[in-house]
ZALOVEX-305744 format. One record per atom (N, C-alpha, C): x negated, z, y negated; atom name. Coordinates in nm, 4 decimals, always signed. Layout:
REM residues N
{u: X	w: Z	v: Y	atomo: CA} .
...
//
This chain:
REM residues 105
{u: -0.0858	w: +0.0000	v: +0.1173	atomo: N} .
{u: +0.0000	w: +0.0000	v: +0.0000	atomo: CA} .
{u: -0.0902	w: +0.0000	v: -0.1233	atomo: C} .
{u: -0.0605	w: -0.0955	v: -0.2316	atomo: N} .
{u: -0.1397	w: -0.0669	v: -0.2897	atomo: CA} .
{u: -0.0853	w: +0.0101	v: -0.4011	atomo: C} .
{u: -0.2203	w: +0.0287	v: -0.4635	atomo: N} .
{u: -0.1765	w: +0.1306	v: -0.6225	atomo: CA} .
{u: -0.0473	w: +0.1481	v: -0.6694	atomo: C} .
{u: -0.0285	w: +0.0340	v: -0.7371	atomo: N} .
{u: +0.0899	w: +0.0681	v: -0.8200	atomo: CA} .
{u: +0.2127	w: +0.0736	v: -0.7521	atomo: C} .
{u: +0.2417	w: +0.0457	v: -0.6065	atomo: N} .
{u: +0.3282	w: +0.0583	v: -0.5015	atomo: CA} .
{u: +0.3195	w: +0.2262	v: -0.4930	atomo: C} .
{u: +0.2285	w: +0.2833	v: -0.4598	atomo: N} .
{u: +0.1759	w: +0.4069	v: -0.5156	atomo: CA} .
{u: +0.2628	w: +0.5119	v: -0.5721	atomo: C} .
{u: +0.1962	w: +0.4475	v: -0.7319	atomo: N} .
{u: +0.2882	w: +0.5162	v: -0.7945	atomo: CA} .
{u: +0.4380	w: +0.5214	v: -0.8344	atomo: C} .
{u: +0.4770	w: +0.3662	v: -0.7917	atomo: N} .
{u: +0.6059	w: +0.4105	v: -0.8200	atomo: CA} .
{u: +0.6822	w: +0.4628	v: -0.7375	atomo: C} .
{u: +0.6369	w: +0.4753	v: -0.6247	atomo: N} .
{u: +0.6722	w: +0.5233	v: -0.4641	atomo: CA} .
{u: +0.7112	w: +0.6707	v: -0.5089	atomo: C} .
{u: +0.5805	w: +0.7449	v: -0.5811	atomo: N} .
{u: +0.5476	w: +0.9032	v: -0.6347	atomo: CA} .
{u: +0.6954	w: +0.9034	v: -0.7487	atomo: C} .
{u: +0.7024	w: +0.7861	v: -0.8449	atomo: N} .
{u: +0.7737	w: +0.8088	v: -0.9182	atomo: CA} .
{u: +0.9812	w: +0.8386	v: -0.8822	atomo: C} .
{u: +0.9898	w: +0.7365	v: -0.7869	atomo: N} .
{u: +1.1237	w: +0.7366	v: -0.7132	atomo: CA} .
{u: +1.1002	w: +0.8574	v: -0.6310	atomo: C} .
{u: +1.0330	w: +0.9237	v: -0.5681	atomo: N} .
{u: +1.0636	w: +1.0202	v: -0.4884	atomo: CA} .
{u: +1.1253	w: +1.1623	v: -0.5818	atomo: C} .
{u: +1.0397	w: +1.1478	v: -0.6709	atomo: N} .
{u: +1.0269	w: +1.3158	v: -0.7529	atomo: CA} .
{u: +1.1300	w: +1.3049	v: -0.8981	atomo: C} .
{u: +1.2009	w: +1.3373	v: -0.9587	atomo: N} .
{u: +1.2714	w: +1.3231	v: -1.0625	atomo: CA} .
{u: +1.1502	w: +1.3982	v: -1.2057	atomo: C} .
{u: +1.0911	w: +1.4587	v: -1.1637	atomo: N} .
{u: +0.9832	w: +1.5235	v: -1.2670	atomo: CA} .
{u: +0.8558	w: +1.5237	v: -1.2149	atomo: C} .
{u: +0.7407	w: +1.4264	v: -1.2569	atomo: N} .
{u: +0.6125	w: +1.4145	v: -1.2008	atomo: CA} .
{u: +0.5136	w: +1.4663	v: -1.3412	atomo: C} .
{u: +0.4206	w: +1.4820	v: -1.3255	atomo: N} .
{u: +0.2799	w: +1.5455	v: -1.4016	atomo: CA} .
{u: +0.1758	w: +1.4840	v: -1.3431	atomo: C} .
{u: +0.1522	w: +1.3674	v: -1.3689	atomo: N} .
{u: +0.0001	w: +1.2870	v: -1.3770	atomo: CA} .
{u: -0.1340	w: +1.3892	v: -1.4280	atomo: C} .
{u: -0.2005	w: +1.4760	v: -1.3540	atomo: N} .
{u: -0.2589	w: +1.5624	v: -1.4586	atomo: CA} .
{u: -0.4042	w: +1.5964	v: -1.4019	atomo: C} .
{u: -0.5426	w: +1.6577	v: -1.4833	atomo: N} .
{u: -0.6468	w: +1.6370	v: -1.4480	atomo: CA} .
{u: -0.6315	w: +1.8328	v: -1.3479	atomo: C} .
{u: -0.6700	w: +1.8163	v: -1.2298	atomo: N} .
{u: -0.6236	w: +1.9508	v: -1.1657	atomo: CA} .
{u: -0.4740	w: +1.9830	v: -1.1130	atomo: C} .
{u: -0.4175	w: +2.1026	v: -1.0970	atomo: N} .
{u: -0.3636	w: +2.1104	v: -1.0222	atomo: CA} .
{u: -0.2555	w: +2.2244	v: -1.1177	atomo: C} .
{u: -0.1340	w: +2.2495	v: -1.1309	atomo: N} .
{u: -0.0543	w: +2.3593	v: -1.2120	atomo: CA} .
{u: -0.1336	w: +2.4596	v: -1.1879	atomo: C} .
{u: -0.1819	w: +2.5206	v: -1.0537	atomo: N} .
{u: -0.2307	w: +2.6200	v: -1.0396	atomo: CA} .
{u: -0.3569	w: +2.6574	v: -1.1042	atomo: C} .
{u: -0.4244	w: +2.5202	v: -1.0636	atomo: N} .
{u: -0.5922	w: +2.5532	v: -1.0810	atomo: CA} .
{u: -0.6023	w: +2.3562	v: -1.2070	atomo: C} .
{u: -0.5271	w: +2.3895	v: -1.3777	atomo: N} .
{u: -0.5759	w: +2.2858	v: -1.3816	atomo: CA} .
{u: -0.7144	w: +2.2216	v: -1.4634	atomo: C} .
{u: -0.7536	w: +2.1670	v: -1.4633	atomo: N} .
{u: -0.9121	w: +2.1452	v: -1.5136	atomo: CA} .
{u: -0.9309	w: +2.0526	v: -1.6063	atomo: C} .
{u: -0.8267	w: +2.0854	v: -1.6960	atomo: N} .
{u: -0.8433	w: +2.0314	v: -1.8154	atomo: CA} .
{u: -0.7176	w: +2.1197	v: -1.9240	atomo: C} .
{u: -0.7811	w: +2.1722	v: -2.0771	atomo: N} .
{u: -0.6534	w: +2.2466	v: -2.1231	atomo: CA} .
{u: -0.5359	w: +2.1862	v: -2.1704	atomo: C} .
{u: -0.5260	w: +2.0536	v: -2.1443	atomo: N} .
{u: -0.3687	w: +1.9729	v: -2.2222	atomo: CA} .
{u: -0.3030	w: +1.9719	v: -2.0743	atomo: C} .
{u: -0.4032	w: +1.9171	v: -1.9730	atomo: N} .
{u: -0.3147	w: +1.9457	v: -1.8283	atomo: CA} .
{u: -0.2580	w: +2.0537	v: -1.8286	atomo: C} .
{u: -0.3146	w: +2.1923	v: -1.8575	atomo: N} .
{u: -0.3012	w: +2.3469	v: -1.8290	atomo: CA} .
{u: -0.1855	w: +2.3898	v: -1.9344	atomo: C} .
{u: -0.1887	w: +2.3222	v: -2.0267	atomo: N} .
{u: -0.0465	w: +2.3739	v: -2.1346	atomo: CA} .
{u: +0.0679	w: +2.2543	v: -2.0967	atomo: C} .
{u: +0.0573	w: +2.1706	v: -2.0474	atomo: N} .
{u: +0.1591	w: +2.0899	v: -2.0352	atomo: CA} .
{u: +0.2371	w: +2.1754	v: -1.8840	atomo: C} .
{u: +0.1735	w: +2.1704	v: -1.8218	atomo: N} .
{u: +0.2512	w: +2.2538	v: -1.6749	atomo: CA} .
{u: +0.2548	w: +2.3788	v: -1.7217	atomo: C} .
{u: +0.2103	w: +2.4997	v: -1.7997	atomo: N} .
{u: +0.2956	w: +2.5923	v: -1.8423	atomo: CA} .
{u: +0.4219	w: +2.5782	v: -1.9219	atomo: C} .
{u: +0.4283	w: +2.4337	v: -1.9868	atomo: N} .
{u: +0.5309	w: +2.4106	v: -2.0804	atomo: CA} .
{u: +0.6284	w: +2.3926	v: -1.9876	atomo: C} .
{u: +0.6633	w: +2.3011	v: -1.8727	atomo: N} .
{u: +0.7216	w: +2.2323	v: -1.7724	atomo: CA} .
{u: +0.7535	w: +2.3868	v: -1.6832	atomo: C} .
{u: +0.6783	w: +2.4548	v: -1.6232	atomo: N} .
{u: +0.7017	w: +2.5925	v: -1.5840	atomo: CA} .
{u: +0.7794	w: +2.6721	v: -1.6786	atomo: C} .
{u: +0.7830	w: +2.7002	v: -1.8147	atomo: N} .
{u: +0.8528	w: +2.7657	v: -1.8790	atomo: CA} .
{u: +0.9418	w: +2.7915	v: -1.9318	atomo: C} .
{u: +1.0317	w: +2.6364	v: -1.8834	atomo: N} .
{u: +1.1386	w: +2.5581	v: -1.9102	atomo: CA} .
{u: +1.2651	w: +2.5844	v: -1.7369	atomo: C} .
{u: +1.1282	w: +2.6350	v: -1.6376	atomo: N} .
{u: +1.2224	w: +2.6029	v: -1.4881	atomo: CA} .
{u: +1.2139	w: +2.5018	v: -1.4497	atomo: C} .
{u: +1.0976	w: +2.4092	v: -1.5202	atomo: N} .
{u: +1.0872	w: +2.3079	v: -1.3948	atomo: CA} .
{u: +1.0544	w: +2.2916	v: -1.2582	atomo: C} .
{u: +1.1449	w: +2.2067	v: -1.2199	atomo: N} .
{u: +1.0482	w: +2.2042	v: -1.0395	atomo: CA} .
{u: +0.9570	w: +2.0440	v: -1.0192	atomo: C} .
{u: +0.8494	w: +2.0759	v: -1.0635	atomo: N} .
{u: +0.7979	w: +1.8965	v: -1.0827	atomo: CA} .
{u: +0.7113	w: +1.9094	v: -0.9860	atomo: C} .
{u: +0.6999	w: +1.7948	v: -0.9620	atomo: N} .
{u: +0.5599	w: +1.7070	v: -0.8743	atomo: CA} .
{u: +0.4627	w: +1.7219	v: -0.9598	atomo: C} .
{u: +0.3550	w: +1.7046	v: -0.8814	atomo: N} .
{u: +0.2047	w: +1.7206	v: -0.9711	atomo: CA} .
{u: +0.1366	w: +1.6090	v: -0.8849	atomo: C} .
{u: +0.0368	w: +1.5387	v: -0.9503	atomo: N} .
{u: -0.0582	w: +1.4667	v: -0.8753	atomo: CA} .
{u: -0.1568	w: +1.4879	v: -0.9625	atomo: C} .
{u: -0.2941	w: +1.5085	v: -0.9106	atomo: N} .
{u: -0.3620	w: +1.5425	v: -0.9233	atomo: CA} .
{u: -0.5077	w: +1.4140	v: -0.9214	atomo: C} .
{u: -0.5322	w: +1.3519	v: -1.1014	atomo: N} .
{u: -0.5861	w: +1.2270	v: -1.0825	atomo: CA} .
{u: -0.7509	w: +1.2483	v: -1.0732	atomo: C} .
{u: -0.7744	w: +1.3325	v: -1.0328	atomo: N} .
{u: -0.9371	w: +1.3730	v: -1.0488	atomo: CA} .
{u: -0.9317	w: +1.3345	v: -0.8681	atomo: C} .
{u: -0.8459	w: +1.4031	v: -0.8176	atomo: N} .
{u: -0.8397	w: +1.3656	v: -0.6455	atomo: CA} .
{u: -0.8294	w: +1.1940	v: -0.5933	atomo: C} .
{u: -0.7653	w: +1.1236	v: -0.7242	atomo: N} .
{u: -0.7403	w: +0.9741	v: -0.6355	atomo: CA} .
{u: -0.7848	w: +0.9019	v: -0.7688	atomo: C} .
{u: -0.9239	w: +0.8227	v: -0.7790	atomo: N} .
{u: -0.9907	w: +0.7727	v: -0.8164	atomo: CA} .
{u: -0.8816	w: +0.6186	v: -0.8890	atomo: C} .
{u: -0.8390	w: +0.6102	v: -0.7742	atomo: N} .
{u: -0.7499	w: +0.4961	v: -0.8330	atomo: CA} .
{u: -0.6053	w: +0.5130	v: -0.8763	atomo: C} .
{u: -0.5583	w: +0.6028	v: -0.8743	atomo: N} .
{u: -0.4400	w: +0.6274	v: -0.9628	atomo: CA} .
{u: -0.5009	w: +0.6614	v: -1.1061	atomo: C} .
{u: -0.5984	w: +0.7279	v: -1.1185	atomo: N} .
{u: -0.6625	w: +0.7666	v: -1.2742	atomo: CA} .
{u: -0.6990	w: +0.6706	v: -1.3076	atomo: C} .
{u: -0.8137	w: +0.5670	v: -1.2789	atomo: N} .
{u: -0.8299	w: +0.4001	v: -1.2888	atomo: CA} .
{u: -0.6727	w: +0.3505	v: -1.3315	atomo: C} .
{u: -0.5755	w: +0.3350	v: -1.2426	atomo: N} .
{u: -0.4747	w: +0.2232	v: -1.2865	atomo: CA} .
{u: -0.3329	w: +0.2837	v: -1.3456	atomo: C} .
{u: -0.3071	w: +0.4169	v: -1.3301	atomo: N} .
{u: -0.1667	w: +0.4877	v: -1.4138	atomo: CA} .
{u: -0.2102	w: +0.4472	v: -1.5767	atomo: C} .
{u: -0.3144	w: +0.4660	v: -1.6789	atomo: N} .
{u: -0.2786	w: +0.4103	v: -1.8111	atomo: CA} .
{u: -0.2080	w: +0.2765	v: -1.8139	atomo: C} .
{u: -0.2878	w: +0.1582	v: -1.7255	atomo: N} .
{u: -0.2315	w: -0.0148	v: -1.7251	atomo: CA} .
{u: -0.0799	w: +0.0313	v: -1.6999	atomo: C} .
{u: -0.0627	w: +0.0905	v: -1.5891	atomo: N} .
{u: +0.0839	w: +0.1201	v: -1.5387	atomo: CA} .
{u: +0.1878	w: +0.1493	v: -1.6586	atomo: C} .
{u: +0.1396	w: +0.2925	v: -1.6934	atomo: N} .
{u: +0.2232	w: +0.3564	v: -1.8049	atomo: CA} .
{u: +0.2035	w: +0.3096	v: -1.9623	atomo: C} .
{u: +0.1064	w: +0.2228	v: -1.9848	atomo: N} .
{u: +0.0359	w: +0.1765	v: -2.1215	atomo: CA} .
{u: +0.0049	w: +0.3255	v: -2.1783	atomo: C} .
{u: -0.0295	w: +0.3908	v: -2.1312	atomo: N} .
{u: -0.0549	w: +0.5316	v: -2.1893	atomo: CA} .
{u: -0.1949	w: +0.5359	v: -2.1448	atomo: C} .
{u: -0.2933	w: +0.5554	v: -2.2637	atomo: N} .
{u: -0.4329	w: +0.5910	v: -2.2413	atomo: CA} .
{u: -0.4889	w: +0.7325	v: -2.1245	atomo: C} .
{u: -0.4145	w: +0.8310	v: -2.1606	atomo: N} .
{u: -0.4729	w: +0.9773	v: -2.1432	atomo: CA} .
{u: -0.4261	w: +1.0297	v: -2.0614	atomo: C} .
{u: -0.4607	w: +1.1769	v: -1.9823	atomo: N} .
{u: -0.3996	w: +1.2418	v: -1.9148	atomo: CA} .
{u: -0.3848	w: +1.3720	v: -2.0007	atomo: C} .
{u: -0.2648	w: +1.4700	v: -1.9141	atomo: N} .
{u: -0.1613	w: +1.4358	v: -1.8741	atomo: CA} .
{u: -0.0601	w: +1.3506	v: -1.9015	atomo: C} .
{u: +0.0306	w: +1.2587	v: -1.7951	atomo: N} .
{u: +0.1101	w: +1.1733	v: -1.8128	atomo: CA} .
{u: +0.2371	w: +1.2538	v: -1.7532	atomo: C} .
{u: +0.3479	w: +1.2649	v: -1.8356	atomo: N} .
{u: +0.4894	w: +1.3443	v: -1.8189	atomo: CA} .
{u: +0.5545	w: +1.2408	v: -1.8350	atomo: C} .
{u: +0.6645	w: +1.2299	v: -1.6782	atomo: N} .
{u: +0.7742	w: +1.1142	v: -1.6585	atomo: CA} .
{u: +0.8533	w: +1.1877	v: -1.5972	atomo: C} .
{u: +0.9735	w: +1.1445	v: -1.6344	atomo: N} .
{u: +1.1130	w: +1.2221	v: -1.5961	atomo: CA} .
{u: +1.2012	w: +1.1154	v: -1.5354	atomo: C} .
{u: +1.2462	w: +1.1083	v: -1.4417	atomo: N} .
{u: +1.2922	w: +0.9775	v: -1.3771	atomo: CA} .
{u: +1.2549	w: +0.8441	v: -1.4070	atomo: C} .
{u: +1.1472	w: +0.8511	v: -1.3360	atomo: N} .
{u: +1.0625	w: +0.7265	v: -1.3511	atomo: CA} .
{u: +1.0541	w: +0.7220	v: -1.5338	atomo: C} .
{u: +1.0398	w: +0.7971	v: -1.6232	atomo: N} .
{u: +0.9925	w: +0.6643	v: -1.7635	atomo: CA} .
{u: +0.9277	w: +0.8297	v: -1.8072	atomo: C} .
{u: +0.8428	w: +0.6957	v: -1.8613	atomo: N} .
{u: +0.7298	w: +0.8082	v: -1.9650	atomo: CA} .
{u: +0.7664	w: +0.9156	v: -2.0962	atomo: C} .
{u: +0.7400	w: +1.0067	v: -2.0634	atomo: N} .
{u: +0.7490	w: +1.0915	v: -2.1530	atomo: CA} .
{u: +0.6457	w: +1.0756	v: -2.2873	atomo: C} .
{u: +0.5542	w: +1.1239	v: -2.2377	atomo: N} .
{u: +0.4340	w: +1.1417	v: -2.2784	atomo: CA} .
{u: +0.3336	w: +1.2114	v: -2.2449	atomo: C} .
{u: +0.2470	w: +1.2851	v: -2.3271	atomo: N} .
{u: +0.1434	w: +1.3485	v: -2.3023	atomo: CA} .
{u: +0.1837	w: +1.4987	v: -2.3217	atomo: C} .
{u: +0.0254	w: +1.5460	v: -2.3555	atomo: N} .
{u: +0.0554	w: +1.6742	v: -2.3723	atomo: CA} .
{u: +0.1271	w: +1.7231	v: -2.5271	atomo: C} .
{u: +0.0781	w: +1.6097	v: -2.6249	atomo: N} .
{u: +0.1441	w: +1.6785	v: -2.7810	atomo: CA} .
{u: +0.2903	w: +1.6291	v: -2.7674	atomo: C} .
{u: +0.3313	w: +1.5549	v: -2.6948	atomo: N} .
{u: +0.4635	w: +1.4938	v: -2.6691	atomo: CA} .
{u: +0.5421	w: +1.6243	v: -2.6039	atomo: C} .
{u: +0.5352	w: +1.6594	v: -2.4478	atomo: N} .
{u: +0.5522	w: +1.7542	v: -2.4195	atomo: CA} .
{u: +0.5958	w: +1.8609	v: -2.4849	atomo: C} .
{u: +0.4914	w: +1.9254	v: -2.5589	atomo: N} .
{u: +0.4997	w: +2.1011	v: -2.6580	atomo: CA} .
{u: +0.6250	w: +2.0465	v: -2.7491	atomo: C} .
{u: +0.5821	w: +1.9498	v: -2.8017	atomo: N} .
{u: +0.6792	w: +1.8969	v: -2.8921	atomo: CA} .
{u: +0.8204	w: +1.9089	v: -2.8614	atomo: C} .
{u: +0.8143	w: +1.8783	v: -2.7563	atomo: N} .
{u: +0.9737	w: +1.8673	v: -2.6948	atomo: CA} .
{u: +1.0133	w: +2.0165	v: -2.6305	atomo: C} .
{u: +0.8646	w: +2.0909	v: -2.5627	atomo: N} .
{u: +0.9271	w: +2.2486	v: -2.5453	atomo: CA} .
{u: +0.9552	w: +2.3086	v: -2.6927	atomo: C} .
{u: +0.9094	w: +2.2652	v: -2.7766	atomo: N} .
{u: +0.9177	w: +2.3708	v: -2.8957	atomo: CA} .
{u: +1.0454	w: +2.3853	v: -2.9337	atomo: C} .
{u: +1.1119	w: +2.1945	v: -2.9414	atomo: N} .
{u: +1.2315	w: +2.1665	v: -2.9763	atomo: CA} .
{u: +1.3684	w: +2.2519	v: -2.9475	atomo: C} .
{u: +1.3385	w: +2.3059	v: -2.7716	atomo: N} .
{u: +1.4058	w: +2.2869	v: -2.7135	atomo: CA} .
{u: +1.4786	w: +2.1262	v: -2.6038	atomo: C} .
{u: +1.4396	w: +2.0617	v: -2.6444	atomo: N} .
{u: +1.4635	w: +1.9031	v: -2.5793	atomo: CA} .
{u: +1.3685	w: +1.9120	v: -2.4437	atomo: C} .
{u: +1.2767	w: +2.0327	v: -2.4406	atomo: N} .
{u: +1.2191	w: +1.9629	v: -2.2756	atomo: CA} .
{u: +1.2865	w: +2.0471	v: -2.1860	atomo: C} .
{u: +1.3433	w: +2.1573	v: -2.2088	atomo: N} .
{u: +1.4564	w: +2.2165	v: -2.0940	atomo: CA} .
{u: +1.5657	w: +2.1414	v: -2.1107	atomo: C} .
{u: +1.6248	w: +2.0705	v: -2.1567	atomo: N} .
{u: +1.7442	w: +2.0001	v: -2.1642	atomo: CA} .
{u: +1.6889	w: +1.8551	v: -2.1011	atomo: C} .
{u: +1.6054	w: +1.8082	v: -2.1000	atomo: N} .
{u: +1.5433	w: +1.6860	v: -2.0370	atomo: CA} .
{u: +1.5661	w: +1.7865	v: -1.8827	atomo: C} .
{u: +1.4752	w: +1.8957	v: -1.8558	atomo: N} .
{u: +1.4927	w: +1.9388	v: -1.7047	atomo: CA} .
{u: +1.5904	w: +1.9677	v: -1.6782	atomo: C} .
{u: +1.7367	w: +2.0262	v: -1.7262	atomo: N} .
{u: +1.8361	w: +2.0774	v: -1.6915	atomo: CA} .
{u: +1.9165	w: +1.9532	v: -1.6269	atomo: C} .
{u: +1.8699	w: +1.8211	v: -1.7234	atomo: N} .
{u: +1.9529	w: +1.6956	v: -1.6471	atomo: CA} .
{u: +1.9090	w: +1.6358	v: -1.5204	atomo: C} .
{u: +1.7798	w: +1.6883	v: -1.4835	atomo: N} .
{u: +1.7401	w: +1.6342	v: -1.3481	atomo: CA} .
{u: +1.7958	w: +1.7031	v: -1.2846	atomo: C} .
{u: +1.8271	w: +1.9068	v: -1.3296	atomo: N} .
{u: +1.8770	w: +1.9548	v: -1.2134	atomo: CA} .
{u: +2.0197	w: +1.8964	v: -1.1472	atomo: C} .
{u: +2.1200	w: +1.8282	v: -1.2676	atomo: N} .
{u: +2.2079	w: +1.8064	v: -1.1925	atomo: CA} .
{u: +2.2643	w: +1.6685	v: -1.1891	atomo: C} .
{u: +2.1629	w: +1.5956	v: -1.1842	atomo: N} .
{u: +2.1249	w: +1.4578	v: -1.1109	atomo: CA} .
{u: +2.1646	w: +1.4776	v: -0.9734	atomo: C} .
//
């Protein structure tokens, strides 16, 4: 399968994914590390992939998403954004209301 079969495979499975450098738990970079506390603090239940582990999803998710950077935040399949995108939207209030609609998807 290749790449971008990949990701959109990752993307249809999960309703909330996190393209991110590390892991929620352990992540290894600080916009990865505030974006999954933001997504955690809201009650999300997201997918994580972890692009330091697969050489070629970090290579080809920007072409994919036209988004340069990591973390990459997508909510049924479409791009969110990053990490200033994200806060932005926890601060709002708009990123628990983005998760509340996956819950009852």
């Amino acid at each position: 399968m290749d790449v971008i079969e990949r990701i959109k495979g990752t993307l249809a499975g999960h309703p909330i994914v996190l393209f991110m450098k590390g892991t929620p738990q352990f992540p290894m970079c600080g916009f990865s590390s505030r974006t999954s506390q933001a997504l955690k603090a809201v009650g999300a239940d997201f997918h994580s992939v972890n692009v330091l582990e697969d050489p070629e999803i970090r290579a080809n998710l920007p072409r994919y998403s036209n988004w340069p950077t990591f973390p990459q935040l997508f909510i049924h399949g479409e791009l969110i954004g990053g990490c200033d995108i994200a806060l932005e939207l926890y601060e709002s209030g708009e990123l628990e209301r983005l998760v509340q609609d996956t819950q009852k998807a």
